[in-house]
C-alpha positions in Angstrom: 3.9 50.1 -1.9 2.3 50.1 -5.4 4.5 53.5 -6.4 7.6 51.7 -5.2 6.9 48.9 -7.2 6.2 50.6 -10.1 9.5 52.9 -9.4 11.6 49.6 -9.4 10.0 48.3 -12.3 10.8 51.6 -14.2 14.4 51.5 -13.1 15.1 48.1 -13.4 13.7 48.7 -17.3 16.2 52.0 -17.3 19.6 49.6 -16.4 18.2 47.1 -18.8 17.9 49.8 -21.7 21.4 50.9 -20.5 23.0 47.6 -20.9 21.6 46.7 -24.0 22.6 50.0 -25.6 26.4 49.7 -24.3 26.4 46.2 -25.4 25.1 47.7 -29.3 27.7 50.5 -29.1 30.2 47.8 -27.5 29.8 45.3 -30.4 30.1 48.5 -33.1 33.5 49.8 -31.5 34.7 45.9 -31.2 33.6 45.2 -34.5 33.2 48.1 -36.7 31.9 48.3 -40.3 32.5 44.4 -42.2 32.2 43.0 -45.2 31.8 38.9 -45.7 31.4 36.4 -48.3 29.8 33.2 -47.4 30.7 30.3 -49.4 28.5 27.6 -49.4 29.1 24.6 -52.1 28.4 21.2 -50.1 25.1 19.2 -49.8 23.0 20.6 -47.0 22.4 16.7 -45.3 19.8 15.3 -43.7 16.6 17.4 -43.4 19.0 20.4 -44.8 20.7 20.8 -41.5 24.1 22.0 -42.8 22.2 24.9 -45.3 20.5 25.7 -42.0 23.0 25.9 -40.0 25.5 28.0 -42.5 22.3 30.2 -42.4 22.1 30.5 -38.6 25.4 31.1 -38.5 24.8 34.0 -40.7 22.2 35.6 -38.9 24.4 35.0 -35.7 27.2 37.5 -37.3 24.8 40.1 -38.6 23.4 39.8 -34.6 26.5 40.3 -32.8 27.8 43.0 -35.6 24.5 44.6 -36.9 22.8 44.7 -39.9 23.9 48.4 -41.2 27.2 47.3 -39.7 27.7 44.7 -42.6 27.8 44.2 -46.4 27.0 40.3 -46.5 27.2 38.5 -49.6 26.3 34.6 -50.1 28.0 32.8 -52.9 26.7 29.4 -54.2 27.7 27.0 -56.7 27.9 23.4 -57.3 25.6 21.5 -54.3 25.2 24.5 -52.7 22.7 25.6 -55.3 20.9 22.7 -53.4 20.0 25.2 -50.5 17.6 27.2 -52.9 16.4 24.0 -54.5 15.7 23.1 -51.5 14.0 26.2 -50.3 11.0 25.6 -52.7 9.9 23.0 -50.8 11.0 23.8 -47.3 9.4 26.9 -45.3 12.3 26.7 -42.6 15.1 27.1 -45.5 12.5 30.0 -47.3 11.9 31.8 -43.9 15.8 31.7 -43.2 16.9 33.3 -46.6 13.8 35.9 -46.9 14.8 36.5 -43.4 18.5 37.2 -44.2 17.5 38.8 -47.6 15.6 41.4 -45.6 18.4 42.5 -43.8 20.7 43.2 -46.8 22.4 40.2 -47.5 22.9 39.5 -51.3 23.0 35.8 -52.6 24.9 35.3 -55.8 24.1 32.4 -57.9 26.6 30.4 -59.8 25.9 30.3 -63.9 28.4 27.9 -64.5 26.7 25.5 -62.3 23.4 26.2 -63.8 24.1 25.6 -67.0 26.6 22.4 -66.2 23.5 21.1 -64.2 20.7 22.3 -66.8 19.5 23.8 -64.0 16.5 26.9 -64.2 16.9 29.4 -61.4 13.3 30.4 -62.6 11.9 27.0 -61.9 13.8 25.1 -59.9 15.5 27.7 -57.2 13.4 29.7 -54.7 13.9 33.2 -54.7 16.3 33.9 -57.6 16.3 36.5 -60.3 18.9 37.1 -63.1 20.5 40.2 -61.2 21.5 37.2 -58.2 23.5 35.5 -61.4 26.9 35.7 -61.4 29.3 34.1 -64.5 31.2 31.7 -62.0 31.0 31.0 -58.2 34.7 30.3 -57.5 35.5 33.7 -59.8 33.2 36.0 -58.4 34.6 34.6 -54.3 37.7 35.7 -55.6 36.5 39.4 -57.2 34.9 39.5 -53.8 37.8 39.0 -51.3 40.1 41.2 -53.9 37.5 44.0 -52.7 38.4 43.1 -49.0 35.5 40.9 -48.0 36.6 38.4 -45.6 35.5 34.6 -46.9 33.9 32.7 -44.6 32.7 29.2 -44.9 30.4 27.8 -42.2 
């Protein structure tokens, strides 16, 4: 009885390994290779839950598509640089972006809105270093989707 146990137990492991494998190779023929742009320029809300939700939905798409099946770039300016002000002082917000920084997505920072704003990324943002800078927020989602990056905004 204990061998035929242990014999369902391996197959039943066997089909599960099956299934999640043709799911992986299902999502990569649905999907294919992508590359996005999230926008984010709105105040995250009480206790931040729109930043965290944009960044769920983020790692939702880099789950369903895979992470070397993407090139994911976050754009923020105006409020949205409130997400990484944020972040300083909030571990859910700084696990969430280290999280989604670790799986190849780029955040680009708005200078426009850190100089309108007198705002240092050094001091005041979490996680940000002059290679994230980018000259203007609304300019550089533009560049992007010229390079055929679909925009999203969650």
């Amino acid at each position: 009885m204990k061998h035929l146990t242990s014999l369902l137990l391996a197959c039943a492991i066997a089909v599960l390994g099956v299934f999640a494998t043709t799911s992986d190779t299902q999502a990569q023929e649905r999907y294919g290779m992508q590359k996005v742009v999230y926008h984010i320029n709105y105040n995250g809300g009480e206790e931040d839950r729109a930043y965290r939700g944009a960044l769920r939905n983020m790692q939702n798409h880099i789950n369903a598509v895979g992470a070397e099946n993407m090139e994911i770039k976050l754009v923020l300016h105006g409020n949205g640089l409130g997400l990484l002000a944020a972040a300083k002082s909030n571990d859910m917000l700084q696990g969430q972006v280290l999280e989604l920084k670790g799986q190849n997505v780029s955040i680009h920072v708005c200078n426009n809105t850190l100089r309108g704003r007198k705002i240092s990324y050094e001091n005041d943002l979490f996680d940000v270093f002059e290679e994230d800078i980018v000259p203007s927020g609304v300019a550089e989602l533009s560049h992007l989707q010229m390079q055929g990056f679909t925009y999203i905004k969650p």
